[in-house]
SEVOVO-632651 format. One record per residue (C-alpha): residue number from 1; residue in one letter; x negated, y, z. Coordinates in nm, 2 decimals. Layout:
   i aa      u      v      w
 NUM  A      X      Y      Z
...
//
This chain:
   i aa      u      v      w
   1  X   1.22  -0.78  -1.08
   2  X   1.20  -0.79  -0.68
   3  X   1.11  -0.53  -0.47
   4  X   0.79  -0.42  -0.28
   5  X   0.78  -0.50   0.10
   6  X   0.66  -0.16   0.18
   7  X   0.54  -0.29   0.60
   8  X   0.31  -0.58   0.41
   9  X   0.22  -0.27   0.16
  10  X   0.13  -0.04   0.45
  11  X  -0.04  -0.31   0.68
  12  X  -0.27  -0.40   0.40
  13  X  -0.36  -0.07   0.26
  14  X  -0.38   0.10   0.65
  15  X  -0.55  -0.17   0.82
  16  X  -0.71  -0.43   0.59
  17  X  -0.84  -0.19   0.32
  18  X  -0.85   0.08   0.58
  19  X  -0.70   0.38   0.38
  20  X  -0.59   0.68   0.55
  21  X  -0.21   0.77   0.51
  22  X  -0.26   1.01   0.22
  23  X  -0.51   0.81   0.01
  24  X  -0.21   0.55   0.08
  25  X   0.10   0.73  -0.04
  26  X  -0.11   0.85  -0.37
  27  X  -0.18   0.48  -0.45
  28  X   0.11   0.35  -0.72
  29  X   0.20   0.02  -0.69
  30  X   0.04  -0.08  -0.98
  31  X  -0.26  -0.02  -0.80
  32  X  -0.22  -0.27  -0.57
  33  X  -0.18  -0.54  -0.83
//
């Protein structure tokens, strides 16, 4: 298993799905999948 590349992470939840920081950090990763 590899792991996340938390900048891309960040860039696409803060800018391109335009989360604020804490709806961010209470996202699992799973989420994102």
């Amino acid at each position: 298993m590899t792991g996340f590349d938390w900048p891309q992470m960040m860039r696409v939840g803060l800018h391109h799905l335009r989360l604020r920081p804490d709806e961010f950090w209470a996202l699992t990763p799973l989420e994102f999948l």
